[in-house]
N, C-alpha and C positions, 0 to 999 in steps of 0.2 A: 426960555423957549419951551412950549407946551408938548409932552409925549402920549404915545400911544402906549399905554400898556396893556401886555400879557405876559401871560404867567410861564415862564421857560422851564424854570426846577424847584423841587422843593427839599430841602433837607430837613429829618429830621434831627429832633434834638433830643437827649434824654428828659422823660417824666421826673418831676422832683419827688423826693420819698413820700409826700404826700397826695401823689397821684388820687383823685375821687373816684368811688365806685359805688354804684345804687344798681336799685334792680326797683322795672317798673312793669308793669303791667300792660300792655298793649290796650285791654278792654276798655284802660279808661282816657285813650289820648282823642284829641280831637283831632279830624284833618288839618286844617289851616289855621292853625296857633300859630299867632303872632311870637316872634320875640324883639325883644331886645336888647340891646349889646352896652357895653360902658362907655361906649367912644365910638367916631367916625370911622368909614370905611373907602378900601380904595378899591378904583374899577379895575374888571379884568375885564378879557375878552375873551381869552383862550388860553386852556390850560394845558400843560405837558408837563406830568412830575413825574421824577423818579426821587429814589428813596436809599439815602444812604446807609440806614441803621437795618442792619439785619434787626429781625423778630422771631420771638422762639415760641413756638408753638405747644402748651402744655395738652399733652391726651387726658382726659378724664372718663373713668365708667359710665356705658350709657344705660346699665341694664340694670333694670330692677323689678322685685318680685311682683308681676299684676301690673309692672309700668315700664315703658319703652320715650325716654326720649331721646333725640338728637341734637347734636349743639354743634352752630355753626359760629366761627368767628367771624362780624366784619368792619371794615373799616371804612373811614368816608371823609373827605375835606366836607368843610362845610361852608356854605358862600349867602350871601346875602344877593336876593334878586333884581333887577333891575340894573341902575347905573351904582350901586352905593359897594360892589364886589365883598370882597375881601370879612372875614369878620374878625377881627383884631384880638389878639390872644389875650388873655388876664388871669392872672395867678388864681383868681377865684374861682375860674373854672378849677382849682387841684382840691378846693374845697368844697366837698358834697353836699355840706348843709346853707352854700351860699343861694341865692335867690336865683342869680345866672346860672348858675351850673345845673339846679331843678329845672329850670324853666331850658333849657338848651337841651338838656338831658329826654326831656319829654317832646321835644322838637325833634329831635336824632333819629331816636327810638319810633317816632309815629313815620317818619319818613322812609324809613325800614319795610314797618312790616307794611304799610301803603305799598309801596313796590310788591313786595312778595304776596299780595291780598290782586293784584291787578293780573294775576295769572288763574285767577276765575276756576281755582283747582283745592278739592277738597284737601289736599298734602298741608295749606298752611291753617286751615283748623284750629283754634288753639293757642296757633305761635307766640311766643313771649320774647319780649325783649329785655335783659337783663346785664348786670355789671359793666355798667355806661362808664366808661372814662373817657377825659380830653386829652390830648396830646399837644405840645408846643410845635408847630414846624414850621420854618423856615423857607416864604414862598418869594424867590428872585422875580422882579420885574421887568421883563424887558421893553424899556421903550426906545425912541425915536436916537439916533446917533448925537452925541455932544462933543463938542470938543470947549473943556475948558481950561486957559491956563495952558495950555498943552497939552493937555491928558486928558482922551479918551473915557468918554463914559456912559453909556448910554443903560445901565442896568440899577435899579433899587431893592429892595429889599425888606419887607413885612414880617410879621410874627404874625402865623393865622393858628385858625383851631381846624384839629382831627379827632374824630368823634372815636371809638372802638368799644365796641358792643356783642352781647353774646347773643342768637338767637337761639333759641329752642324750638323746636318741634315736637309735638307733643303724636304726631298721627304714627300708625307704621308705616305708613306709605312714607312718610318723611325719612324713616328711617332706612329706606333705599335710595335717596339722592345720594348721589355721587358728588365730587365737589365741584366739579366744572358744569353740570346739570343746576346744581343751585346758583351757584355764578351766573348762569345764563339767562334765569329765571329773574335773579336779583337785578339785575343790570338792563333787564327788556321792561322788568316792570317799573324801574328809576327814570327810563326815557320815555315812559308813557306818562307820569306825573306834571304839572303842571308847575315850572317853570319860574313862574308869574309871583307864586307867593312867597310869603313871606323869606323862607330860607328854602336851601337847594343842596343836594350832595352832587359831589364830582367826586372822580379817583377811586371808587370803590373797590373797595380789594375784600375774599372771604375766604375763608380759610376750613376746613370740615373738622373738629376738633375730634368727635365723639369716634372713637376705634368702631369697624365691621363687628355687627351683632351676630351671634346665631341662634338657631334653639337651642341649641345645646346650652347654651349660657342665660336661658329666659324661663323664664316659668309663669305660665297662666295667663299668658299674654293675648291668648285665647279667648274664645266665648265659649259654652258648654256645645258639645257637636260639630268642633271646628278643630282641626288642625293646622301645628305650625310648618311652615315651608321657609328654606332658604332662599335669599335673594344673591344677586352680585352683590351688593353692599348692605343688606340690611335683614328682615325677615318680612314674613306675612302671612295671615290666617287665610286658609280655604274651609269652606262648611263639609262636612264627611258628605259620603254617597248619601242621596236619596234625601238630602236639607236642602236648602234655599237660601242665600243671602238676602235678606230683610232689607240692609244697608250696605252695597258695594263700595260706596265708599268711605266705609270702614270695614274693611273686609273682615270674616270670619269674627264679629264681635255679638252678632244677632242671627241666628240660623233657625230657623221654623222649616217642619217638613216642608215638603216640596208638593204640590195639588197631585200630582202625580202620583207620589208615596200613599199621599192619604185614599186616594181612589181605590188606589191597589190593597190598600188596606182594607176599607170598607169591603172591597169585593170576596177580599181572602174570609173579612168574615161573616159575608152571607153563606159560601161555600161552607164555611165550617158549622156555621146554623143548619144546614140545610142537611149537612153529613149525621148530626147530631140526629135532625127530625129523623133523618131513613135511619140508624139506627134503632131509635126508640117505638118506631114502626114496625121493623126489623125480629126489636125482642116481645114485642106486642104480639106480634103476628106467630112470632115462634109459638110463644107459651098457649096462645087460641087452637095451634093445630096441635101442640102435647093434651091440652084436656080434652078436646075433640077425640085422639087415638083414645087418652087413657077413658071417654065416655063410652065409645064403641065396644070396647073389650070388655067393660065391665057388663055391658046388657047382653053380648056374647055369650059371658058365663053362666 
């Protein structure tokens, strides 16, 4: 008897000690990279996972002298589009220098920051994708009721892959997302992506790794004429009185007077040209009426 399946739970399972991890470059992925997998795939339709294995979240320094970035963690099933679902786990994903694992790895990572690039906002500038690993988990299938034998069954069972990846953000503006702000952004820009191709995330989960920055903990993070301000969650440059932001968005990195300064300036120094001329007017004139007196008095005597 033929079933309907969808995808009810997924459990994970432990990475083996040889879990893979690579770091790639965003600059150089293409949109619509094909992959492909070692083996056949089964259909879903619909997913609903929860996740048995608690995950521990390590904090890492975001701050550094002349550089500010932010690292988000996130996570992602990953499916094959069309009728073919499911993408079938293989140990070689635990091995980084395998051909699959590159090539999935660059498929992951471009489906990321595509998401976060579709929010048309200078915050993801920059962003990097890096320490790509796969995970084994365990997705139940529910389909159509059986009864075989006498026992009930209508559920199977798959080994798929789950991607987990670090993003960075390189702007300050990034470094004020909050984590449910980037969630939001991440997850509006996943449903905007096109479906159709080759591979697809579901289940997205992100995580904010990087601790709250201040200035107090930054230095030079600045442009010259600009200072640093606190954020809720992060920091950010404003150009001092009487500059101009060049680039807002990248605040306080490029400050040129402001036309206004400069006006007020040229004006202060025609006034002070002009103070200078009546001075030397002033002592001209003076010293013309002293030989004048001292001429009088001398033809006087």
């Amino acid at each position: 008897m033929s079933t309907t399946a969808t995808l009810a739970t997924m459990r994970m399972t432990e990475p083996s000690s040889t879990t893979a991890a690579a770091t790639f470059d965003s600059s150089t992925l293409k949109l619509n990279e094909t992959f492909s997998s070692p083996s056949s795939y089964s259909p879903v339709s619909e997913t609903n996972i929860t996740t048995e294995l608690s995950s521990t979240t390590i904090t890492t320094e975001s701050t550094f002298i002349g550089r500010v970035f932010t690292q988000f963690g996130v996570k992602g099933v990953l499916y094959k589009s069309g009728s073919e679902g499911i993408i079938p786990w293989s140990d070689d994903y635990n091995n980084y220098q395998s051909k699959i694992y590159i090539d999935l790895s660059a498929v992951f990572c471009n489906l990321i920051i595509s998401s976060l690039l579709t929010a048309n906002t200078p915050i993801f500038q920059g962003a990097k994708c890096t320490t790509v690993i796969f995970i084994r988990v365990t997705i139940v299938i529910r389909g159509k009721r059986q009864v075989i034998n006498g026992v009930t069954n209508n559920n199977t069972s798959t080994d798929g892959v789950q991607g987990s990846a670090t993003i960075e953000l390189q702007t300050l503006s990034g470094s004020q997302l909050s984590q449910e702000h980037f969630t939001q952004l991440l997850n509006d820009g996943n449903n905007q992506l096109d479906k159709t191709s080759s591979v697809f995330l579901n289940n997205l989960e992100s995580t904010r790794i990087s601790s709250v920055i201040t200035c107090s903990n930054t230095q030079l993070v600045c442009g010259q004429h600009a200072s640093c301000r606190n954020t809720d969650n992060g920091v950010t440059c404003t150009c001092d009185p009487m500059w101009k932001d060049v680039n807002p968005s990248d605040p306080g990195k490029n400050c040129t007077l402001h036309p206004g300064t400069i006006a007020l300036i040229v004006f202060a120094g025609l006034l002070l040209i002009l103070a200078i001329i009546a001075i030397i007017f002033f002592v001209i004139k003076t010293n013309e009426v002293k030989k004048m007196k001292l001429k009088t008095n001398t033809q006087s005597t």
